[in-house]
C-alpha positions in Angstrom: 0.0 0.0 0.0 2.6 2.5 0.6 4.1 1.8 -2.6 0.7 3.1 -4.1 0.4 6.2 -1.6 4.1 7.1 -2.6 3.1 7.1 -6.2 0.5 8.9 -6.1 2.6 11.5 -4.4 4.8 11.3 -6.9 2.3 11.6 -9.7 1.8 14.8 -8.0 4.5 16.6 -7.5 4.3 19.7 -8.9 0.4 20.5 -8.4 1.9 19.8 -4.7 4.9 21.7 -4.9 2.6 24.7 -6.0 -0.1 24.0 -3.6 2.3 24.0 -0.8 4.0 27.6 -2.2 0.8 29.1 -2.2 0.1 28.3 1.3 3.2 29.3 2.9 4.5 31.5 0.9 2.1 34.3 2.2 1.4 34.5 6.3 -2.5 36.0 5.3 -2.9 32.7 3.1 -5.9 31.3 4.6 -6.8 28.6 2.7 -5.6 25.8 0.3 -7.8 24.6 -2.6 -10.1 21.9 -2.1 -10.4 21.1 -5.3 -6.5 19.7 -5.8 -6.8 16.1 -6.7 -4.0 14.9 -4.4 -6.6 14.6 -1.5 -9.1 12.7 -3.4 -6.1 10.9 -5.1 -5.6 9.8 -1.2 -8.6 8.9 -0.2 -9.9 7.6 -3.9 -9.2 4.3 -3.2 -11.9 2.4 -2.2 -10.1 -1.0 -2.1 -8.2 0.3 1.1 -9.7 0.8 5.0 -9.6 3.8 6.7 -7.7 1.9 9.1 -5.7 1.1 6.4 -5.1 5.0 4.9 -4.5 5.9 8.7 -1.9 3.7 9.0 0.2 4.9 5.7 -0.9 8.1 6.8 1.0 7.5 10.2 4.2 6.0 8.1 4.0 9.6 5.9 4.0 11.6 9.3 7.2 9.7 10.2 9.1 10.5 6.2 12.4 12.3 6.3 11.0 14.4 3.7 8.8 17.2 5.1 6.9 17.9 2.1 5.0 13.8 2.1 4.8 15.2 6.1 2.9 18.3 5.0 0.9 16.4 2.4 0.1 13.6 4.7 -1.3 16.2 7.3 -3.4 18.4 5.0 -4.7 16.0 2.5 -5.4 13.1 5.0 -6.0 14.2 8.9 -7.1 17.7 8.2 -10.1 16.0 6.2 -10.3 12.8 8.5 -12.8 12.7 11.8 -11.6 15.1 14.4 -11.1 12.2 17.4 -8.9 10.8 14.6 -7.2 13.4 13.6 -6.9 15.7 16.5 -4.2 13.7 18.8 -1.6 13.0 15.6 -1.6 17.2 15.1 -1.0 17.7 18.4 1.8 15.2 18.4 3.0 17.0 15.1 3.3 20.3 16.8 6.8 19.1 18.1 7.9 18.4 14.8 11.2 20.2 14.0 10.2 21.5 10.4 8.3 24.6 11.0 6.7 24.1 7.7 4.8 21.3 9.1 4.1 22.8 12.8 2.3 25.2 10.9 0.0 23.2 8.9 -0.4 21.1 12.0 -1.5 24.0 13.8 -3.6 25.7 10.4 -5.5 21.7 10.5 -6.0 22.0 14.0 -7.6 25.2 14.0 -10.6 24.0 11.0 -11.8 21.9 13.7 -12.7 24.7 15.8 -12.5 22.9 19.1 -12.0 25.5 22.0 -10.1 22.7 23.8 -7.2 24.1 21.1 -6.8 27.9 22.9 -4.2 26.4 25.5 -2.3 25.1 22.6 -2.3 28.3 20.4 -1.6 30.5 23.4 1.0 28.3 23.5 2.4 28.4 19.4 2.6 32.2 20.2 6.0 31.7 21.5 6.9 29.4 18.7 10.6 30.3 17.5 9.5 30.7 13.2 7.0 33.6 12.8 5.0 31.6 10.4 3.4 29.4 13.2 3.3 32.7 15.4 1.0 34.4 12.6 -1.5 31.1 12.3 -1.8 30.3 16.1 -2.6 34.3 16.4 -5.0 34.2 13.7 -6.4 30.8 15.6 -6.5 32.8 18.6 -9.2 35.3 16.9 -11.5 32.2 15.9 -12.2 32.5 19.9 -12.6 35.8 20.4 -14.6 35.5 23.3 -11.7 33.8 25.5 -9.2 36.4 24.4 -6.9 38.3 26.7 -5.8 41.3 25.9 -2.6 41.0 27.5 -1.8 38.5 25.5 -2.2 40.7 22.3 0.1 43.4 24.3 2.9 41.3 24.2 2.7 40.6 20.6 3.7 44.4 20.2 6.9 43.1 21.2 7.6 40.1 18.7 10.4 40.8 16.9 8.5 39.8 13.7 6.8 42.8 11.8 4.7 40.1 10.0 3.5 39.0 13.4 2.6 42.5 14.4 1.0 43.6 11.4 -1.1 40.6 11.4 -2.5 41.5 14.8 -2.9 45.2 13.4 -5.1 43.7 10.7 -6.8 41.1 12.9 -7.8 43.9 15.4 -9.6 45.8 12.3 -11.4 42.6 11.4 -13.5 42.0 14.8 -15.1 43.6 17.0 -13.0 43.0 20.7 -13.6 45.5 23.5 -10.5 47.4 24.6 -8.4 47.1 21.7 -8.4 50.8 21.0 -4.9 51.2 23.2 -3.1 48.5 21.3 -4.1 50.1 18.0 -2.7 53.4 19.8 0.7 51.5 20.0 0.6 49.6 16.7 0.8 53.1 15.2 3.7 53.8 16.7 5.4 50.6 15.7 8.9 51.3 13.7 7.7 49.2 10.8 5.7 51.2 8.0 3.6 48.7 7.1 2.6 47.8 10.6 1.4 51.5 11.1 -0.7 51.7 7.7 -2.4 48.8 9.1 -2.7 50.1 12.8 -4.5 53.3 10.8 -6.9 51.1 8.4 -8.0 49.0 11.8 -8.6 52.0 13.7 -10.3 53.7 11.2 -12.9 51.0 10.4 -13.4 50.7 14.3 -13.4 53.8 15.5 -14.0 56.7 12.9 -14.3 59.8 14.7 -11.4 59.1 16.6 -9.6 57.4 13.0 -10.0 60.7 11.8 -7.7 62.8 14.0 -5.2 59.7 13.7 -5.4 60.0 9.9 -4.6 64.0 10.5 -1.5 62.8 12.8 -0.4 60.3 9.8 -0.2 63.4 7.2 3.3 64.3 8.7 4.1 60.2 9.0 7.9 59.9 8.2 6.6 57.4 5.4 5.1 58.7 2.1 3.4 56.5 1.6 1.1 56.3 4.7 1.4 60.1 3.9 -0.6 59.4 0.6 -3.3 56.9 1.9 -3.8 59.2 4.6 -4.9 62.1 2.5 -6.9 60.0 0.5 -9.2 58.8 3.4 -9.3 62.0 4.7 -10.5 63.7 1.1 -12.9 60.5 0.7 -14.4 61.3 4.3 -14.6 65.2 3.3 -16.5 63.9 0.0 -19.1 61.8 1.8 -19.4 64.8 4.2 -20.2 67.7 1.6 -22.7 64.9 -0.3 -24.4 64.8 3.2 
């Protein structure tokens, strides 16, 4: 059987190769296509068990290679029954490739289990930014149990990617409190982390987005200069219209 698993992952290469690029290649990916053949390639075979598939699937986890590790995770457990699935992830977490901690932790997270907040608190600390950016976005799937504390000391993480996720996260719910953090994400040394400090802040809170957007005129970046004055003109537009 895993001469048949390995050749269908062979057959696939490249639609992996460019599945897997798309994924990681971006920390705002979100999603993966679900209609890549590989998984139904996996799973097509009707002459096999799912006892079987879980057992190649648990030979794939252990491959030297990390990409038949990632493709054994997303196109097997992330699709398979969550008391299945659930306690191979978390054993995956540990897995030196960071590639595969964060798909690991990207599966874990479609299952939507709030048993998982312990473990993404945990992943926030995780050494490769990548895992940091999907255990944060994880984190935002429970908004309810959210500390705010917790998002302060991700103004610290030495990642900009990390930080402007949470600047962008912040503009996408609705969390009471988070109007100080967006305060300090605006003062953040990377450019791209304030521009999306200002768009969050904006969207949230628009009277008080609108003296922020003043402030940013004289921002030490152009280019936050320029987005500035054009939310400000499209707010004076709307106004006169009125």
């Amino acid at each position: 059987m895993g001469d048949r698993f390995r050749l269908v992952h062979l057959k696939s290469t490249e639609l992996e190769k460019s599945t897997l690029e798309e994924s990681f290649s971006s920390p705002d990916a979100e999603k993966v296509s679900n209609e890549t053949p590989l998984f139904s390639e996996y799973n097509i075979s009707k002459t096999y068990s799912s006892k079987e598939i879980l057992k190649q699937a648990k030979l794939d986890l252990k491959h030297p290679d990390p990409k038949i590790r990632i493709f054994a995770t997303q196109y097997y457990l992330e699709k398979s029954y969550p008391s299945i699935a659930m306690p191979i992830l978390h054993e995956i977490l540990s897995d030196q490739d960071p590639g595969i901690r964060a798909q690991a932790l990207s599966s874990l997270i479609k299952f939507k289990d709030p048993i998982l907040y312990p473990f993404l608190k945990k992943h926030l600390k995780d050494k490769d930014p990548k895992v940091r950016i999907i255990a944060l976005r994880g984190m935002f799937r429970f908004q309810e149990k959210i500390d705010l504390n917790i998002l302060l000391q991700i103004l610290s993480d030495e990642s900009s990617r990390v930080r402007r996720k949470l600047a962008t996260l912040l503009g996408w719910t609705q969390i009471e409190g988070t109007f100080p953090i967006l305060i300090e994400l605006l003062k953040d040394q990377d450019s791209k982390v304030r521009k999306a400090a200002l768009f969050s802040l904006v969207t949230l809170y628009p009277e008080e987005g609108e003296d922020r957007l003043i402030e940013a005129m004289t921002d030490r970046d152009p280019d936050i200069r320029r987005w500035a004055r054009g939310a400000l003109n499209k707010i004076m537009a709307k106004s006169l219209k009125r």
